[in-house]
C-alpha positions in Angstrom: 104.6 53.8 17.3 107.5 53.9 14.7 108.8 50.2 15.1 105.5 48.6 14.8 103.8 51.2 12.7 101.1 52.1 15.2 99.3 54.9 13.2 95.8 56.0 12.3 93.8 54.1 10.4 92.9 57.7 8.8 96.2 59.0 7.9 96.5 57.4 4.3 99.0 59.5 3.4 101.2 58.1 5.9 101.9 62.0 7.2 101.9 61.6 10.9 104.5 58.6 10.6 106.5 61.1 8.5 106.2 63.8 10.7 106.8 61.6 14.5 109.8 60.1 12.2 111.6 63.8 11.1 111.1 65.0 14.9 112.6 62.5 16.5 115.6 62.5 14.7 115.8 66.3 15.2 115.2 65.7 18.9 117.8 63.4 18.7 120.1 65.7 17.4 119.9 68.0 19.1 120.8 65.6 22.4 124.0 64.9 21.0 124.4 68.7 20.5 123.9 69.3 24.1 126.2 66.6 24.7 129.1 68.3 22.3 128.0 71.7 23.2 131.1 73.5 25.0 129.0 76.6 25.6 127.1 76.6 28.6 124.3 79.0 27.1 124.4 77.1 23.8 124.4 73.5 26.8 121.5 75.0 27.8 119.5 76.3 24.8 120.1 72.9 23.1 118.4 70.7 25.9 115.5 73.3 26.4 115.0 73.1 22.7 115.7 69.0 22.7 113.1 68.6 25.9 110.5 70.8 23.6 110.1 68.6 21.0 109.7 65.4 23.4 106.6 67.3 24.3 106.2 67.6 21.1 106.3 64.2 20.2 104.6 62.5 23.1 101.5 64.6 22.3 101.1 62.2 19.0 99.6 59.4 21.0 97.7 61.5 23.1 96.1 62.6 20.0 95.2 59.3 18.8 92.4 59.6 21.9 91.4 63.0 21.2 87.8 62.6 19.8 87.6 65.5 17.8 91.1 65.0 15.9 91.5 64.3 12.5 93.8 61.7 13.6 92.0 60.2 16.5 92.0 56.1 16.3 90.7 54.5 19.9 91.9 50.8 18.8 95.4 52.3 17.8 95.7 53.7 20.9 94.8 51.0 23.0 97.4 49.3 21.2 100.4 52.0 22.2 98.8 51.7 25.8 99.3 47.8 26.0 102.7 48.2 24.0 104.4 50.4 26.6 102.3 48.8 29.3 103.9 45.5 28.5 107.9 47.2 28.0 107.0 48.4 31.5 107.0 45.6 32.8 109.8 44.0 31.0 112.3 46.7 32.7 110.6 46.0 35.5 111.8 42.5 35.7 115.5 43.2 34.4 115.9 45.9 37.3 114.7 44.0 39.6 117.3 41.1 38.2 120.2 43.5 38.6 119.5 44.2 42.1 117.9 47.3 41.8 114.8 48.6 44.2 112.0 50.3 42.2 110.7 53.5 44.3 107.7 54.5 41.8 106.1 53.0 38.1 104.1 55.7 36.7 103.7 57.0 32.5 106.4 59.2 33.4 108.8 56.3 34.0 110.5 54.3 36.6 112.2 55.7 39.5 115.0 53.5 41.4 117.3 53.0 43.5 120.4 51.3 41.3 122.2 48.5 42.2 125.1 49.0 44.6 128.3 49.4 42.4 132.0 49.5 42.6 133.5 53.2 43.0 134.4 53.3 39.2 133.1 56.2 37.5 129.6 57.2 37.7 128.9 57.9 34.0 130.3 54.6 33.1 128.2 53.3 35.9 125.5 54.6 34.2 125.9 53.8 30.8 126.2 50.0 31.5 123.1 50.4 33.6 121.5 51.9 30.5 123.0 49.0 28.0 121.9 46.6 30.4 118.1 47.8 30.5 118.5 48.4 26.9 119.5 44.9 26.3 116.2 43.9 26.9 113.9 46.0 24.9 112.6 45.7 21.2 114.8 46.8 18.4 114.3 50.8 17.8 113.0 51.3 21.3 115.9 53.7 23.0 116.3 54.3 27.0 116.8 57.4 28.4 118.2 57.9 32.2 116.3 61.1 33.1 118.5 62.4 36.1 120.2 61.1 38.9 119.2 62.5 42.8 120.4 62.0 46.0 117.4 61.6 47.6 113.4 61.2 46.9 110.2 60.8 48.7 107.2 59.2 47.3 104.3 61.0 48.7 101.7 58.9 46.4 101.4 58.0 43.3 102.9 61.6 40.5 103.1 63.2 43.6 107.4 63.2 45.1 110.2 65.3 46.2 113.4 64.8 44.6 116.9 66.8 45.8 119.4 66.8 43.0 123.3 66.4 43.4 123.2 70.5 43.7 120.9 71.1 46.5 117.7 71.7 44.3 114.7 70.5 45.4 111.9 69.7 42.4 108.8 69.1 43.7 105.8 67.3 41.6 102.5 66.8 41.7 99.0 68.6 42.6 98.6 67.0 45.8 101.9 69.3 46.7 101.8 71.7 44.8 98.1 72.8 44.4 96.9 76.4 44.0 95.2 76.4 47.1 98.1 75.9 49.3 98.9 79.3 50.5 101.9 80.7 50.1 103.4 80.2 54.1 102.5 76.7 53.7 104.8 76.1 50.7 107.6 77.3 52.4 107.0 75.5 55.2 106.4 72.5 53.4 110.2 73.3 51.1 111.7 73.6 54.3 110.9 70.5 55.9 110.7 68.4 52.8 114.6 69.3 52.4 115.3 68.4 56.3 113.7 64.9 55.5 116.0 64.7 52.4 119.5 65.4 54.0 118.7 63.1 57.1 117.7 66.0 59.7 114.5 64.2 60.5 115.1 65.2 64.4 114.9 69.0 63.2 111.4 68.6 62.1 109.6 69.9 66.1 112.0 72.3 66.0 111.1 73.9 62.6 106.9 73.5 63.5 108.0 75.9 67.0 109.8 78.6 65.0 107.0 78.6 62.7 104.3 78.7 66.0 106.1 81.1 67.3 106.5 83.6 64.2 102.6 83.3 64.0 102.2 84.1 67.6 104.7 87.3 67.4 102.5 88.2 63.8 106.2 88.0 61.9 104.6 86.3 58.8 103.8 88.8 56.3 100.1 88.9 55.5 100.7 88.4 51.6 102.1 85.0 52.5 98.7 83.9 53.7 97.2 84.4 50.1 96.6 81.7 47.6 98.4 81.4 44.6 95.2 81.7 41.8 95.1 83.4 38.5 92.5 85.5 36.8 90.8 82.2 35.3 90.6 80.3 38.7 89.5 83.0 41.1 89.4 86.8 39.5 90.0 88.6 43.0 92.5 90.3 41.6 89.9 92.2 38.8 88.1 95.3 39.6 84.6 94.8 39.0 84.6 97.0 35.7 86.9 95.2 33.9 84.4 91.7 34.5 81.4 93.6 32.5 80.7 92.9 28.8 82.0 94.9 26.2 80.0 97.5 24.2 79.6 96.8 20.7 80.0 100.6 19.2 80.1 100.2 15.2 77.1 101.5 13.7 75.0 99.2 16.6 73.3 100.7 19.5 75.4 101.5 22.6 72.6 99.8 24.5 73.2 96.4 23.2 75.8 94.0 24.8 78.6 92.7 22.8 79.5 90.2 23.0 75.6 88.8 23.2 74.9 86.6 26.3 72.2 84.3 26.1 69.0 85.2 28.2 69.1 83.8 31.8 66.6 80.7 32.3 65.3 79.4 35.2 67.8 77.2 37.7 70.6 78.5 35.7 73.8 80.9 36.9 75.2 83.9 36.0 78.4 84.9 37.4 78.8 88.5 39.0 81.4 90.2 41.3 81.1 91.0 44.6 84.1 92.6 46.3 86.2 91.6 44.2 85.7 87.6 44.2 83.5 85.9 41.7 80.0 84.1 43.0 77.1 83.1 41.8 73.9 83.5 41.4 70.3 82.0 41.2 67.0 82.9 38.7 65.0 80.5 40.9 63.0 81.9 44.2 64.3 79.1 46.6 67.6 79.9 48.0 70.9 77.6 47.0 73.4 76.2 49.2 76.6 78.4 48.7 79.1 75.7 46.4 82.6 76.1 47.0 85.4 74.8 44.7 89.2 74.8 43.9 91.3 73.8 40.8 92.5 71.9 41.0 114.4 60.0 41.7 116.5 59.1 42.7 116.9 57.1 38.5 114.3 58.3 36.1 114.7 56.1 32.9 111.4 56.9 30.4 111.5 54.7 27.2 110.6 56.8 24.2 110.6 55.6 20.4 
């Protein structure tokens, strides 16, 4: 957006160019902070506070296609979309030149496996990796390399398990980690993601008996069979009081409900509370079907302007 000058046509004033323009370079400083920082709280602090502002900043193309915004511009956007689209692609053909294998291509970034190296240092190893990938991108556009892991798996597209150089496991996407898994499930699920990970694929029948058994012997605790919803997805958790409209009690009757709620037509549905999970309810006189519903690298290197 700031090399070509992909901005609303709206913005006359040019203050969303000046605004993307003074984060990034604060974002940017405070990188090379981290970097410098000898500190590990102050190491810390400065990369939370670095990775904040890249939300920060990404969220001024997303507002482009925001409807509502003052700032919203379709055709600009469109434009940023077939930009990064095509740079995509472009480090998509220089990795593959370098003899690297691309795992997974999504907004987020690339993740790959590098190219098999000599046993010189791994951060120079990277930073020629970075130079090289750089190399081939517009002036102003800068490449970052994300994190390094020892292992991934691509369940489908935004949805993998990466294990880090300590042991951590980060897991991403709804499909594995939705709010209706339950909670014995996502153990299970940790625990045999990381046996796939460190090459104990053979462990796997031995880990679904202990679980079979611990069932059979009632050893899992009940709360782990609970799913993992808040108060806005499924208010179980309320009593049925605290669901009830509040009384308006300034100088108006006690009677009235406050605040209002629109009269109930016909065919439409008003929620209530029955022991202690939400459902619905019908005006009409024919009976509805009951409705159901739920809420739904190893090398990351994202390029960022």
């Amino acid at each position: 957006m700031l090399t070509q000058a992909l901005f609303p046509v709206s913005d006359r004033l040019g203050v969303s160019a000046s605004l993307l323009r003074d984060l990034r370079e604060f974002r940017v400083s405070a990188k090379r902070l981290a970097r410098e920082a000898a500190a590990p709280e102050d190491r810390i602090f400065l990369n939370a506070l670095q990775q904040t502002f890249k939300i920060f900043i990404n969220s001024f193309y997303g507002y482009l296609a925001f409807s509502q915004g003052h700032w919203n511009d379709f055709d600009v956007a469109n434009q940023v979309t077939g930009e990064g689209r095509r740079l995509v692609q472009v480090l998509l053909d220089r990795l593959a030149a370098l003899g690297a294998t691309v795992i997974e291509v999504d907004t987020d970034g690339i993740y790959f496996v590098p190219p098999a190296g000599d046993a010189e240092d791994p951060a120079a190893l990277e930073e020629r990796l970075v130079a090289d990938l750089s190399a081939a991108l517009p002036e102003g556009i800068q490449l970052e390399l994300d994190g390094r892991y020892v292992a991934m798996l691509s369940y489908k597209m935004k949805n993998y398990v990466v294990l880090d150089g300590r042991g951590k496991l980060l897991i991403k996407g709804s499909g594995l980690r939705s709010r209706g898994i339950e909670l014995f499930q996502r153990l299970w699920m940790e625990q045999m993601f990381r046996l796939l990970l460190t090459g104990r694929r053979a462990e796997i029948p031995d880990l679904v008996r202990r679980w079979e058994a611990a069932f059979i012997a009632h050893r899992v605790p009940l709360k782990q069979f609970h799913e993992d919803r808040d108060a806005a997805g499924v208010p179980h958790r309320l009593p049925r009081e605290s669901c009830r409209p509040a009384r308006a009690t300034w100088g108006r009757p006690t009677s009235w409900p406050w605040p209002p709620r629109a009269p109930t037509s016909r065919g439409t549905r008003s929620p209530t509370m029955s022991s202690g999970r939400a459902s619905g309810s019908r005006s009409t006189r024919r009976p509805s079907s009951p409705r159901s519903g739920a809420r739904a690298r190893p090398t990351r290197t994202p390029p960022t302007t």
